[in-house]
N, C-alpha and C positions, 0 to 999 in steps of 0.2 A: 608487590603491593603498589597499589597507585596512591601517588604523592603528590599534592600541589606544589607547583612551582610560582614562586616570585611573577614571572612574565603570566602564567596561565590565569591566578590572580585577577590579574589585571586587564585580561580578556573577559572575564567573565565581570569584574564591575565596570568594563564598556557595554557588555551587552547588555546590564540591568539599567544603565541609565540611557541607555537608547531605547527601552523599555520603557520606562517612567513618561520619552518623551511620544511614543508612538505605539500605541498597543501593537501586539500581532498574535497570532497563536505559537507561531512556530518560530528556533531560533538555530541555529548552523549545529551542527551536529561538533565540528572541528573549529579551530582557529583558521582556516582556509576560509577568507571571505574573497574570493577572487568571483565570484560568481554575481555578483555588486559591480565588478568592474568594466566597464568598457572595454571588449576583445577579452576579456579575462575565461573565458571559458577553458582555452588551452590549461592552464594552470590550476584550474578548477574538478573538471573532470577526467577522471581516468579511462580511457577507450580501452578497447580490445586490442589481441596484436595487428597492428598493419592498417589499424582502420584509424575516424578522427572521432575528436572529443564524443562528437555526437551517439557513440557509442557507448558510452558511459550514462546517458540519458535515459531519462524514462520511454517505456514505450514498445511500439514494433522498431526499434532500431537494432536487431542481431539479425545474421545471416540472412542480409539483403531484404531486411521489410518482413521475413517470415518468422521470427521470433520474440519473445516478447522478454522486456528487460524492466522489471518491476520496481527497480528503485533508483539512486543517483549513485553514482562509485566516485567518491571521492577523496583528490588525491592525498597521498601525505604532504605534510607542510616542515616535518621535522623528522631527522635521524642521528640513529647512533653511531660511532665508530665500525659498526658492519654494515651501515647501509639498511638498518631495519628503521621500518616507522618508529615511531617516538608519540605521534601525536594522542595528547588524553582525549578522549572519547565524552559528550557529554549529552545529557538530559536534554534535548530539546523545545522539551513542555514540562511544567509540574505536572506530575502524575504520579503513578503507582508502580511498581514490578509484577509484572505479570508472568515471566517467564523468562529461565535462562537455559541455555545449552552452554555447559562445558565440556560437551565430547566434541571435537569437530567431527572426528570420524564419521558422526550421524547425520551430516546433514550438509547441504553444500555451499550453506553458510556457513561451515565452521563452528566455533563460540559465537551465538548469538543472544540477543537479550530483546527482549518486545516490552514495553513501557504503555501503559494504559492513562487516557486522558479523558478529561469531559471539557470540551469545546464547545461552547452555543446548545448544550446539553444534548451534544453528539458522545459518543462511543468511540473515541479515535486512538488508533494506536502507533508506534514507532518501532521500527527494528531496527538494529545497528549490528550488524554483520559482518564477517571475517576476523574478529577480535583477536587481538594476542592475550590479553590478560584482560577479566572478569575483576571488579572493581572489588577490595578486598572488602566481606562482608554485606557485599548485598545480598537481598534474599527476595525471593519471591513475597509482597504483602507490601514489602516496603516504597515511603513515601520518599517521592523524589521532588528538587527543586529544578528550573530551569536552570540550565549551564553547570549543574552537580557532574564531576567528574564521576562517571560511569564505569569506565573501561580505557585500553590502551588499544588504539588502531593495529592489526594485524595483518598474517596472511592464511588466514586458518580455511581451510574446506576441504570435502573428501571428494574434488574430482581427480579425471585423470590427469588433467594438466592442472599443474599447481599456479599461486600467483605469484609473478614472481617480484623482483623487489623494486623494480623501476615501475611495475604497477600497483604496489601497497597503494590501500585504500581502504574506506568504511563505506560497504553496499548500506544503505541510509532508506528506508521505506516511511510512509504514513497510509496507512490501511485503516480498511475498514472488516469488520468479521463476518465472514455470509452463514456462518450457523451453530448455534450454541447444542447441537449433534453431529457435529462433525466426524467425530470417532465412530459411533455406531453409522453414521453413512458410509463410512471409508471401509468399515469391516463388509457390511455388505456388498459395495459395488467393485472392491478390490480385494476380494478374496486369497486369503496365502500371504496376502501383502504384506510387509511391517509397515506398523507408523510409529516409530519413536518418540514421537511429539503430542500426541492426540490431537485437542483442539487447536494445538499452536503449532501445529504442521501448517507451513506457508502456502499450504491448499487452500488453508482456510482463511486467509489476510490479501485481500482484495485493495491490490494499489490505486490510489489516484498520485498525479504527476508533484513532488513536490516541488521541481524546477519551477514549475508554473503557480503555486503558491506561494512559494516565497518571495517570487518575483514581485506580485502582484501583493502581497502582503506589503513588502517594502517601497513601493513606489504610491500605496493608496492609504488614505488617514483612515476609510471606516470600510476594509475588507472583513468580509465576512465567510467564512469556511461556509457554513451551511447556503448561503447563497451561492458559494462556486459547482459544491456538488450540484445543486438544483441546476446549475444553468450547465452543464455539462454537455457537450453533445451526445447525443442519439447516437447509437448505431441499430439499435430497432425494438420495436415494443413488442410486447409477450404478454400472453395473459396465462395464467395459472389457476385452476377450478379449486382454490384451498383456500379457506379463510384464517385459519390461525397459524403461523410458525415463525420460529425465533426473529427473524430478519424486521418482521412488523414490528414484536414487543422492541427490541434493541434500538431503531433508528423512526420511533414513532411524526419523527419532526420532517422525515419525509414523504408521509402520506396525504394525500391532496386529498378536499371534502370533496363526496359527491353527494350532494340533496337527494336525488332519484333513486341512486343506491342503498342509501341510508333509509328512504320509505318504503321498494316494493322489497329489502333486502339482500344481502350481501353473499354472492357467489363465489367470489374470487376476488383478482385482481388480476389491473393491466399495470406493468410494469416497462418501464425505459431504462434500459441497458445502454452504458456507454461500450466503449468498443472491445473494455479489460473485463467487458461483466459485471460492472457493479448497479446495480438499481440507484438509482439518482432522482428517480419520482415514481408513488405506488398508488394508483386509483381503486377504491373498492367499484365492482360494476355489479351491478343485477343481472338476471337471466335474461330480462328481455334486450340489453346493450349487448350482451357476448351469447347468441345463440351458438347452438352445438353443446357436445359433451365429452371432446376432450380433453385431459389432464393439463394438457399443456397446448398452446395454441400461436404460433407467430400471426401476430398482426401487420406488421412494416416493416420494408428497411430501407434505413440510408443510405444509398449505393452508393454514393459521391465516399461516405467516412470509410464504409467497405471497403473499397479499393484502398481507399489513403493509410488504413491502419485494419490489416486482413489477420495480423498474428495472434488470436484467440482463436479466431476457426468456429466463429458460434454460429454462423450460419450459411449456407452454402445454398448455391442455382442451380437446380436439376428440372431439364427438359423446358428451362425459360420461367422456371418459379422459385419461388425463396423457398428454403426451408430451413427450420430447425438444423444444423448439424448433432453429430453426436455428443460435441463439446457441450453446445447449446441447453440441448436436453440434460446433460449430466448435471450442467451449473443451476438447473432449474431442480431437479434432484437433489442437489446440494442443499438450494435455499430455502424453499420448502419440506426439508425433511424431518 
């Protein structure tokens, strides 16, 4: 059962009157505020074996730039007589419970739990991954407080190499949902497959970095989430011949007017992909802006962010031209379906 502690307390009415003096959206997951510090990174995030903190970071930081690392892993701050984490697990936004996993076996977060938020009347969500213990009596529906003790830090996951205790840690996401059909897309295009999860298979939870908004939440009086996604960088625009599907209704505060499109009518959209895939700005276009009639169509890329951050594999150079790769096409699959 998870139990407040006297000290934990008292972390959590620091972080509400740090509150009171400075809004933010988001607030530390653990008692681990090393990530505030000066050089504090070491003690903050938990790397992979052999490598540095940086691996613990959001991003293409796994197996040299080619993999992508969707959340922050960070470290434990406390342990018991065996050397297991200790640290309570908490709420990082008021929100809602959206989902929990208590099998690890199913998934390679272990025990995870995903938390639903509305930020700048965004759709934001949080996972808190590798848990040892699910917060006794929560449930799916229920409303949570920021800094509500959730969960106990863990080392739960069904890979082959387990975690071990000198890297306990809480894998820590803020995502976005790329489609309220998720399950029936997965049935289709993965055939045979299991999805234990349905909609809240982490296929469907599209990170952006929280290293870099928390950073920037805590250092600015009037950050804004909706303004960070929008200012995101590019890694290349796509257009899509669909005008209605979930991604639009859910994230409406990021579609940009277009006067021309809105009068001879709406064919589709061009959309800006950052480098993980997530749409970060949606233009309706008309037919005479996006002539042709394919489904799906790349517009640009930013070769400069390509190189710097290639671990999604959404689009690839064949014979001296961009294209679509098959990830590309799949995630436009995904968002439109």
């Amino acid at each position: 059962m998870v139990r407040f502690s006297r000290f934990f307390i008292v972390v959590v009415a620091s972080c509400l009157l740090v509150r009171s003096l400075h809004a933010q959206p988001f607030y530390l997951p653990t008692a681990n505020r090393a990530i505030y510090e000066p050089g504090g990174e070491d003690k903050f995030f938990a790397p992979t074996p052999g490598k540095t903190w940086t691996s613990g970071c959001f991003g293409c930081v796994r197996s040299d730039g080619h993999q992508l690392h969707e959340g922050l892993d960070i470290r434990a701050t406390q342990r018991d007589k065996r050397d297991e984490p200790t640290d309570p697990v908490m709420a990082s936004a008021d929100g809602t419970v959206a989902y929990i996993n208590s099998r690890p076996s199913l998934s390679n977060y272990g025990n995870y739990i995903v938390l639903r938020h509305q930020i700048e009347g965004l759709d934001i969500y949080t996972l808190y991954a590798h848990l040892k213990e699910i917060g006794a009596g929560l449930k799916v529906g229920q409303t949570v407080k920021t800094g509500q003790v959730i969960a106990i830090m863990g080392r739960t996951s069904n890979t082959a190499e387990t975690i071990t205790k000198d890297r306990a840690h809480v894998h820590f996401e803020i995502d976005l949902v790329a489609s309220d059909h998720f399950s029936a897309w997965y049935k289709k295009f993965n055939p045979g497959e299991r999805n234990d999860h349905g909609d809240w298979n982490g296929q469907n939870l599209m990170g952006i970095d929280p290293r870099l908004i928390l950073l920037q939440e805590h250092s600015q009086t009037n950050f804004s989430l909706l303004n960070f996604i929008r200012s995101k960088t590019t890694l290349c625009r796509v257009f899509v011949r669909v005008t209605d599907f979930s991604y639009l209704r859910r994230y409406p505060q990021l579609i940009q007017p277009n006067p021309r499109a809105q009068k001879e009518g709406v064919v589709g959209y061009e959309i800006a992909l950052d480098f993980n895939g997530v749409p970060c700005e949606l233009i309706p276009r008309s037919a005479a802006e996006i002539p042709g009639k394919p489904r799906f169509q790349l517009l640009s890329v930013n070769e400069t962010e390509e190189a710097a951050n290639p671990c999604r594999r959404l689009v690839v150079q064949r014979g001296g031209r961009w294209e679509l790769a098959n990830n590309g096409n799949n995630l436009l699959e995904l968002l439109t379906y």
